[in-house]
N, C-alpha and C positions, 0 to 999 in steps of 0.2 A: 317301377311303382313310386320312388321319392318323386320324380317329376311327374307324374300323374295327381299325386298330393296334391304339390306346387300351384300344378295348373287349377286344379279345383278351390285351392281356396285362395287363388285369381279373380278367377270365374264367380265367387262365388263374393268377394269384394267387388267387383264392376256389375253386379246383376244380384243384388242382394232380396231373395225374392219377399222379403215384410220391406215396403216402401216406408215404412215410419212405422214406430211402436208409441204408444201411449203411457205414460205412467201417471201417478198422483202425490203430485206435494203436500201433505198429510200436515204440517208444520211449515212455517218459516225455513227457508233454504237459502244456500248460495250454491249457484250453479257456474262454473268458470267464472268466479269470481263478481257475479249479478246475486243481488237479495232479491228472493223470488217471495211473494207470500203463498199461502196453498193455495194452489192452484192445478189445472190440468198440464200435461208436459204432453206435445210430439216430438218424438227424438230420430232425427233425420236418418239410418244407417247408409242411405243411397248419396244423401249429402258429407256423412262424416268420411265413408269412404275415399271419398277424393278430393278434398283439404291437403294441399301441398304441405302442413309444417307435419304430416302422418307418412305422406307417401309423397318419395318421388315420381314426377310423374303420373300424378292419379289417374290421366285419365289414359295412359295405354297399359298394354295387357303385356304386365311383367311379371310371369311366374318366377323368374330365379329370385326377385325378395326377398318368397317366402323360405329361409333358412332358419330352422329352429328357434334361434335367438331372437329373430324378429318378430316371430309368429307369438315365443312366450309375453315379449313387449308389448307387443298390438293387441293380445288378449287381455294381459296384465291392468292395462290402460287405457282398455273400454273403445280403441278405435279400430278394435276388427269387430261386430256384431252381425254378420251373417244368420245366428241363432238368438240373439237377445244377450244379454250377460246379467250377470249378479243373481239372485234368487228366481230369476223369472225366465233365466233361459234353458231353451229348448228339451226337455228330456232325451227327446230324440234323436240330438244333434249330431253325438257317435254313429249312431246305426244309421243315419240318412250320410253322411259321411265315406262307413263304411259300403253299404249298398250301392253308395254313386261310383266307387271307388272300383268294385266288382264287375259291373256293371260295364261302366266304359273302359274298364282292362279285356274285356270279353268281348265286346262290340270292336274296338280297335284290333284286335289280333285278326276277326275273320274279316272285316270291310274297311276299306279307304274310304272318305265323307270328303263331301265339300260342299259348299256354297252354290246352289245354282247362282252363275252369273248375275249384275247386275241389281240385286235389290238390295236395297238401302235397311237392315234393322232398326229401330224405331223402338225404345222401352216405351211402355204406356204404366202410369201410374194410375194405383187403384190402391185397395189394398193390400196386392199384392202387384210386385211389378212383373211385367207380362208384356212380350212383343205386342206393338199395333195391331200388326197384322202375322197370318201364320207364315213361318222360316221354311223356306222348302232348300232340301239340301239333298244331291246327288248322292246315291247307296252304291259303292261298287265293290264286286266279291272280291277278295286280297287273292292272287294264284301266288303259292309260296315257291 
């Protein structure tokens, strides 16, 4: 189950599904170190995510990062947002968390998955990001 964690909040840094969040500069701000007047703010999570000085390697799919320590950092310091952070994130973020966690512990015990051969995945940005086109992936019964 720790590396089912891992993998999930991988998965869930490389395919962040809110493509950008909105907020409001209500006052005068500096944002990394820019005077911003009020104004509207999109906040990239599919762009922060993979900023080399956060993550080595952003853009491959490296669950062993996530170790405690790093996950408290990344939360801590606003570059892991999968859920939003600060007062505006997710209520849900535990239980959708938990549930995925469930979920494909259950689905992985009775079936092997893969990839049908050959096609290329493709994130499409909206306001939610979401493959191009739909993922077809091979279902096969695990005989123990």
């Amino acid at each position: 189950m720790p590396f089912l964690d891992q993998c999930l909040k991988e998965i869930l840094r490389l395919y962040t599904p809110s493509y950008f969040m909105v907020r409001i500069a209500t006052d005068d701000t500096t944002l990394c170190g820019v005077n911003l007047p009020p104004s509207l703010l999109l906040l990239p999570p599919y762009v922060i995510h993979r900023l080399e000085r956060y993550y080595k390697d952003p853009e491959e799919f490296v669950p062993e990062r996530w170790t405690p320590e790093f996950y408290l950092k990344a939360c801590h310091e606003n570059f892991y947002l999968p859920f939003g952070a600060g007062k505006r994130i997710c209520v849900g973020r535990r239980f959708a968390l938990l549930e995925s966690k469930i979920a494909l512990a259950h689905l992985f015990q009775r079936f092997d998955l893969s990839l049908v051969p050959g096609q290329k995945i493709v994130p499409k940005a909206n306001i939610q990001l979401r493959p191009a086109v739909p993922v077809k992936v091979q279902i096969k019964l695990r005989t123990h």
